[in-house]
C-alpha positions as CSV (number, residue, x, y, z in Angstrom):
1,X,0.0,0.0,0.0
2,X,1.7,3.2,-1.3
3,X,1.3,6.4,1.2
4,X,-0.7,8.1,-1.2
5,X,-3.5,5.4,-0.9
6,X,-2.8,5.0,2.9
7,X,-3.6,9.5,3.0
8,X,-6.3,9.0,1.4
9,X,-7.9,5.8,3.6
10,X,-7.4,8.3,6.5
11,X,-9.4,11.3,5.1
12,X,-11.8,8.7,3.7
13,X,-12.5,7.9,7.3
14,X,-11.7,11.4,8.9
15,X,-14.3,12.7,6.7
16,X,-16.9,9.6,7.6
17,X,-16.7,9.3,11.3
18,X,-17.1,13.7,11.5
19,X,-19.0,14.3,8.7
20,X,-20.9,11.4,8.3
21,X,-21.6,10.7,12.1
22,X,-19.8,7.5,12.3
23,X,-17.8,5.4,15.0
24,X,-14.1,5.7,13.9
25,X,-14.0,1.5,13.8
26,X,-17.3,1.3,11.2
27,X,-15.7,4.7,9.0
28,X,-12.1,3.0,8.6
29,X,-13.7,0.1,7.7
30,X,-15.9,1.5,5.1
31,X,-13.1,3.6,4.1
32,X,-11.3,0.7,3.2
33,X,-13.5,-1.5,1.5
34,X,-14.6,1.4,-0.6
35,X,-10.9,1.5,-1.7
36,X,-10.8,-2.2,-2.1
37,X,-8.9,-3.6,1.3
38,X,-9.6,-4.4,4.3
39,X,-9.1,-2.7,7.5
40,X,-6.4,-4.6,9.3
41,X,-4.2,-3.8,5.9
42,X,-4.5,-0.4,5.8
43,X,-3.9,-0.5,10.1
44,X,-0.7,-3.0,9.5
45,X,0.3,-0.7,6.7
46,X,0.0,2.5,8.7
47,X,1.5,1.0,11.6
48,X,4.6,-0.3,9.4
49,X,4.9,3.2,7.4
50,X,5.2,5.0,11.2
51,X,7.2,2.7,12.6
52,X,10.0,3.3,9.7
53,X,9.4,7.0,9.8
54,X,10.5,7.5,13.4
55,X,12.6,4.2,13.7
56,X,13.2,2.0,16.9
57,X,13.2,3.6,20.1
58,X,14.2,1.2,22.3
59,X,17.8,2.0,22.4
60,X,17.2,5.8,23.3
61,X,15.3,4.6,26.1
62,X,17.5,1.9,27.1
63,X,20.1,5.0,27.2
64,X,18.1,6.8,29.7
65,X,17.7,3.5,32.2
66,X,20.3,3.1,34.7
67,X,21.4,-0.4,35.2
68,X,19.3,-1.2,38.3
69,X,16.1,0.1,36.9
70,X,12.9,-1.6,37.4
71,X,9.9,-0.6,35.7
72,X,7.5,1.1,38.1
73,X,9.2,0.7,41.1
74,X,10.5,4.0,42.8
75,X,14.1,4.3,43.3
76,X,15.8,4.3,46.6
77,X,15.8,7.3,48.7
78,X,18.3,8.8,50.8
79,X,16.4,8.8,53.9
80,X,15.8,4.6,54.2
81,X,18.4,3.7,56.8
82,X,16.9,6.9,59.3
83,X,13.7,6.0,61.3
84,X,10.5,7.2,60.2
85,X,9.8,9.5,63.0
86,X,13.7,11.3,62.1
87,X,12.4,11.7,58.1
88,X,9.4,13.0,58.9
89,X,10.7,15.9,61.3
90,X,13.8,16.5,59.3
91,X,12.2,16.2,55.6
């Protein structure tokens, strides 16, 4: 699917789900099949297209990470080997 055809599956839709009062599922869907493919091609397409654009971001944010990193667990603070009553009063 070239980018021109994958623009225009977008404004079919844009224009269907405003214009046309449509759910954004139901207007890409129609877009597509109007244009003779099927939803999940023009979505795998788009996502593929995007994905080269911007290329893979892992490394940047592996660059970021320190070694000891865990995802969504708050690092260490300063404070842990003080007893609660001394980091309250002291802040």
């Amino acid at each position: 699917m070239t980018d021109d055809q994958l623009d225009a599956w977008q404004e079919r839709a844009a224009i269907q789900e405003f214009d046309g009062g449509m759910n954004r599922f139901d207007a890409e869907a129609t877009a597509a099949a109007a244009m003779g493919f099927k939803r999940y091609e023009a979505i795998n397409a788009l996502r593929e297209r995007d994905l080269a654009r911007r290329g893979d971001q892992r490394p940047a944010v592996a660059r970021q990470q320190r070694a000891d990193d865990m995802p969504a667990v708050q690092r260490e603070q300063n404070q842990e080997g003080r007893p609660v009553s001394e980091r309250v009063a002291r802040g």
